[in-house]
N, C-alpha and C positions, 0 to 999 in steps of 0.2 A: 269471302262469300262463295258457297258452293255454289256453279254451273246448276241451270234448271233441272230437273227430273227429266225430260222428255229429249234433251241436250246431250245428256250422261246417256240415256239408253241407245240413242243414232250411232253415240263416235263407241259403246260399246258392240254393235251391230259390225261397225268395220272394225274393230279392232284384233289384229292378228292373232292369230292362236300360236302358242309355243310347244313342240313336243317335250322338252323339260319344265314346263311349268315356269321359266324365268323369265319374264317381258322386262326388255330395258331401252325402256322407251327413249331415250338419249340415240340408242342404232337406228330407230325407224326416223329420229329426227335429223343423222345425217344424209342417210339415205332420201330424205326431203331434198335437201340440199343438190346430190349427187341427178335424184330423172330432172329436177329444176333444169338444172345447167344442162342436160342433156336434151330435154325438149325446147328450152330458148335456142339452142344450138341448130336441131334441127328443122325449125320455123325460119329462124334467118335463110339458111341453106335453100328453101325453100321458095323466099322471095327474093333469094339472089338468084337464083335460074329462072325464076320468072321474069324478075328486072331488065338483068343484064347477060339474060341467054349465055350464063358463061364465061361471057368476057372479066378481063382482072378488075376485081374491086373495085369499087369507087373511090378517090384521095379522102378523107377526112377531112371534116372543114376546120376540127381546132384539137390541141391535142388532148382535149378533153373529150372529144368526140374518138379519135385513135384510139383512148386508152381503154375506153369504155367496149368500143369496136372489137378489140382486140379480143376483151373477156368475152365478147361474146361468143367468137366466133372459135374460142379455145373449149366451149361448154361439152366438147365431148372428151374433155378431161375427167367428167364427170364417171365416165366407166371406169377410168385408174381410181378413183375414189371407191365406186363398187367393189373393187377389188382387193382395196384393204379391207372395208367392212367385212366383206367375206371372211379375207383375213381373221380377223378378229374373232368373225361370228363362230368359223367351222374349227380353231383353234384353241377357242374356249372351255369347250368340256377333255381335249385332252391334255391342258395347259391346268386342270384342277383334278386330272387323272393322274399326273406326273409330280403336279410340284406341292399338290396338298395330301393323294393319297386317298383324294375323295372320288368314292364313284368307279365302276371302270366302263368305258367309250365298248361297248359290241360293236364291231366289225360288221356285221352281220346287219343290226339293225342300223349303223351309219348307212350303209349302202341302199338298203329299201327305205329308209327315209325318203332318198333322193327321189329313188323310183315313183312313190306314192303321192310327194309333196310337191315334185318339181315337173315330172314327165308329164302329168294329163294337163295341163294348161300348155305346155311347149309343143306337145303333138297338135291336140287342137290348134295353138295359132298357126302351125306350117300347111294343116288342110284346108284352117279360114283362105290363107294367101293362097294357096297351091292355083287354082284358079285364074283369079285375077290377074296373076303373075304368069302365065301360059299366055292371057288374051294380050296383057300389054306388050310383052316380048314378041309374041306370032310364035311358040313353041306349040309343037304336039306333045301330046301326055309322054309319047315313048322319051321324046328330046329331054322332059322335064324328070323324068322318074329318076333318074341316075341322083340327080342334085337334089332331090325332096330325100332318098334315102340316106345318102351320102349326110344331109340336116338332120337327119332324124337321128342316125347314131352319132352327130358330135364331130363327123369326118370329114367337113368338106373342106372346111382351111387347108386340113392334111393331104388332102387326092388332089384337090383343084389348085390350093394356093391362090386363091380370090374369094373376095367375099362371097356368104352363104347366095345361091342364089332364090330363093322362096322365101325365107324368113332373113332381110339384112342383120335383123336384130340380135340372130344365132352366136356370129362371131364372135362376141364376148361370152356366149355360155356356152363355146367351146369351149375358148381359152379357161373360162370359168372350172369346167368338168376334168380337167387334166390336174389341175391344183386340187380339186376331189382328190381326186385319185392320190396324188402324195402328200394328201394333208398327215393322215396317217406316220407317213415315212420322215415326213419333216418335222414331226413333234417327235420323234425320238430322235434326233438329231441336233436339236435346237432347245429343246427343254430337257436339258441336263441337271441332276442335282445340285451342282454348284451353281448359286448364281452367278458368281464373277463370269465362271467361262458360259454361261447360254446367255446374258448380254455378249461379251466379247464375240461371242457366233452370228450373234441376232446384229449389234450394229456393225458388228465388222466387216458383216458380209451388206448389209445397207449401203456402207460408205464407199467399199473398195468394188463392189461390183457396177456402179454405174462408170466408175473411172476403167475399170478392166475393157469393159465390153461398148463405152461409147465411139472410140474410134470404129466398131465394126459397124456399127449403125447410122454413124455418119454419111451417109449416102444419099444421092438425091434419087427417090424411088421414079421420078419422073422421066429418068433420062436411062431405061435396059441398061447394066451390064451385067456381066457373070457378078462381080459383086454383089451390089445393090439385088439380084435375082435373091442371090445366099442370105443376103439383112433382110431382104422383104419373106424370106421361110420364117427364120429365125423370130421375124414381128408378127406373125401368124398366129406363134404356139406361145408357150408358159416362157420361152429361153427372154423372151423381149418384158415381157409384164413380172413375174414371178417379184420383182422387191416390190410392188405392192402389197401382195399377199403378205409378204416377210413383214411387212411393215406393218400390218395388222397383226401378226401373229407375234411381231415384240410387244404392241397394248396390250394382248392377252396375258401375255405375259407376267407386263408390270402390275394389270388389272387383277390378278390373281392373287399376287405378291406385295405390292408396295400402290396401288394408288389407295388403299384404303386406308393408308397411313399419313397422305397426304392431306391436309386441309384446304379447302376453299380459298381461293383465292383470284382478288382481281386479275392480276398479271395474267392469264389464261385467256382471260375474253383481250386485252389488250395486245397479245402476241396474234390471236387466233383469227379474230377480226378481221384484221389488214390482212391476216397470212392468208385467209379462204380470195379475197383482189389481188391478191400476189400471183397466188396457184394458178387462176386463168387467165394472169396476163402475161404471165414471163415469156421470154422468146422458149423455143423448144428448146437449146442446148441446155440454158439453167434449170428450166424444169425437169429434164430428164436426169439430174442429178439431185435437185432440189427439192422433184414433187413428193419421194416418200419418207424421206423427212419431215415437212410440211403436214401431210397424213398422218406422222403420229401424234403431231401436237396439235392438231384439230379432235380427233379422237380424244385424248387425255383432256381438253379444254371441255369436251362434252362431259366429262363425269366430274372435274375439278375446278371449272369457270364459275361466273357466279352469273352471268346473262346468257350464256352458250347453253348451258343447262336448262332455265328458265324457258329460252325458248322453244327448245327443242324438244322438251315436253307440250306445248301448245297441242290442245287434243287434233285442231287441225294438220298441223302437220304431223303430228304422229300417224293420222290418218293418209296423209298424201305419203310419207315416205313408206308404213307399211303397205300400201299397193304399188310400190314401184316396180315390183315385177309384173303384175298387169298391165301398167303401164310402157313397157319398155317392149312386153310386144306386142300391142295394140298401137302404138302412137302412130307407127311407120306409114301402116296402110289407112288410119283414120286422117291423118294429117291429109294424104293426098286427095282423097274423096271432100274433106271440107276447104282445102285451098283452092279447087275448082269451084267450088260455089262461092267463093271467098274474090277471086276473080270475076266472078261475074256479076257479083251483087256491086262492086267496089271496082269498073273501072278506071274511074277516072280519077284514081289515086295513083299519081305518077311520084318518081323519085326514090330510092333505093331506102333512105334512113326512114321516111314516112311510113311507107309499105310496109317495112318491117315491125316497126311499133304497132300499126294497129294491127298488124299481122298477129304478132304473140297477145298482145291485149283481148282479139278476138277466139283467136283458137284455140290457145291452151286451155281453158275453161271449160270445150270442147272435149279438147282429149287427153282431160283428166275424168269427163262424164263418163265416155265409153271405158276409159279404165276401171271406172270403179262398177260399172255393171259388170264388164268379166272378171272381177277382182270379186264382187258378192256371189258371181251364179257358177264361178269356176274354180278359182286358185284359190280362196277362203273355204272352203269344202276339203279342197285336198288338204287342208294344214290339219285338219282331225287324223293323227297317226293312226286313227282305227278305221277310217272308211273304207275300205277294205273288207273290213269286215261288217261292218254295218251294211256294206250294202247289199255284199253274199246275205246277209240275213234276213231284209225286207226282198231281196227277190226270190230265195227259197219262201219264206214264207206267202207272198204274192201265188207264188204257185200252186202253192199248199190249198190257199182258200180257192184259187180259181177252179184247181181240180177237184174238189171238196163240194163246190156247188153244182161241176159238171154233172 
């Protein structure tokens, strides 16, 4: 039974715009998945400074409670998953420029994509905070200006070596923007003619470079030294994250080449399933070898599963995961304005687990709201590759008439 008429036209209303025409709805439904766990993550975070000011966690009352605790409190796993999609997403058109022959990727227009599609929603939200973030610090404009621009072109992980300080939410579309930059370099490098050797490159370097480079990252970032200084550069830039990207850019791969040869199949939702409780509960050391691994068979379950797929089409979540970039930099500062009023309506909600539950039950509903009003009045506007020019057009014309009537 088709969804009502008036149903179909709302979730057509959000539904993202594609610069190639290709909407695959399965990406916006992991990307559900991915702000999910990122905003459960940072709601807990939230009533855990207000709980317990701090102090270490509270014990678990059963290990059902631990196990659950744990994914929670792992939900900014969630951006390594970003980061494959990305993967995927930005490796796609030249992963069908290499290995089909179809198409060729402009250089030229990759790059003002970014500019047109990505930039006016990211400058906007670093001038929404700019502000805000002056009066809570006690900075003056001069103190702040270094670190608003240092955000704005991408640089401040690189000058500071500490998170952005105006937009928290930046650091990962730093790290995001440097993979830009060599998505290019790394599809002629990795999608070679041969399939044997671009797998043999793709998982080779999957397998062998978390073993290469875990010892160096092994450190506890809590305790200074010249090491842990050097692992915490290193976890700033692309050298710490990059096998996510890689790990999307093998799906594309296979997605190009061989998942369409594949058939449907249970086995997908029964690996993939359990594997999304896996992901955010392993301790760090197995996930840092295991997360992007994990990532490709979550991917592949979305276009080869038989329930992974089903859901992940859900017009609502197709909807919640295509605003998740509204969302990811709207939630930071909306969060904190409604957990003060969330405090105040709700003192006498005492207890760390309580808090917390009605905390996200309450909030996210919230700041998924304001996401999607910057997601309709902002970032859905720039996905039209042509605003730019549309708009050069209604405001010479505006002029046109205004002067016209002068």
């Amino acid at each position: 039974m088709p969804p009502p008429a008036g149903r179909t036209r709302l979730f057509s209303i959000f539904r993202r715009i594609t610069s190639g025409g290709r909407y695959i709805p399965e990406v916006d439904g992991l990307r559900f998945i991915a702000i999910g766990a990122v905003l459960l993550f940072h709601v807990a975070r939230m009533a855990e400074i207000d709980v317990i000011n701090n102090s270490p966690h509270p014990e678990p009352s059963s290990r059902i409670v631990a196990f659950f605790a744990a994914a929670l409190y792992n939900g900014d796993r969630g951006v390594a998953a970003f980061f494959a999609i990305s993967g995927f997403v930005l490796a796609l058109p030249f992963a069908r420029q290499h290995l089909l022959a179809e198409g060729h990727v402009s250089l030229k227009q990759y790059f003002l994509r970014r500019l047109t599609r990505i930039e006016p929603p990211y400058l906007l939200s670093q001038l929404i905070r700019l502000y805000p973030v002056m009066v809570v610090r006690s900075l003056t404009f001069l103190q702040i200006l270094p670190h608003f621009l240092a955000g704005v072109f991408y640089l401040h992980l690189l000058i500071y070596h500490t998170l952005p300080l105006v937009q928290l939410a930046g650091w990962s579309l730093e790290i995001e923007i440097q993979f830009y930059l060599l998505a290019p370099l790394l599809a002629l490098f990795f999608f070679r003619e041969s399939a044997t050797l671009r797998r043999i490159l793709l998982f080779g370097f999957l397998l062998s470079y978390p073993l290469l480079t875990r010892p160096i990252f092994a450190v506890d970032f809590n305790h200074p030294t010249a090491k842990s200084q050097i692992c915490l550069y290193f976890f700033l830039t692309i050298a710490y994250w990059i096998r996510f990207f890689v790990a999307g850019m093998a799906v594309a791969e296979l997605y190009t080449t061989l998942l369409q040869r594949l058939r449907v199949h249970w086995l997908w939702d029964a690996v993939s399933i359990p594997g999304w409780v896996f992901f955010f509960s392993i301790d760090e050391g197995n996930w840092y070898f295991w997360g992007p691994i994990l990532l490709i068979v979550f991917l592949i379950a979305a276009f080869k599963g038989v329930l992974m797929p089903r859901f992940f089409r859900i017009p609502i979540v197709t909807v919640i995961g295509g605003m998740c970039y509204s969302l990811y930099l709207t939630h930071s500062l909306a969060l904190q304005a409604f957990y003060r009023v969330y405090m105040k309506l709700f003192p006498g909600i005492h207890g760390f687990y309580s808090r917390t539950i009605i905390a996200e039950i309450l909030i996210i509903p919230l700041l998924i709201a304001v996401g999607a009003v910057y997601y309709l009045l902002i970032e859905r506007p720039c996905m039209d590759k042509d605003w730019p020019r549309k708009l050069t057009g209604w405001t010479r014309r505006t002029f046109e008439r205004r002067h016209a009537g002068a």
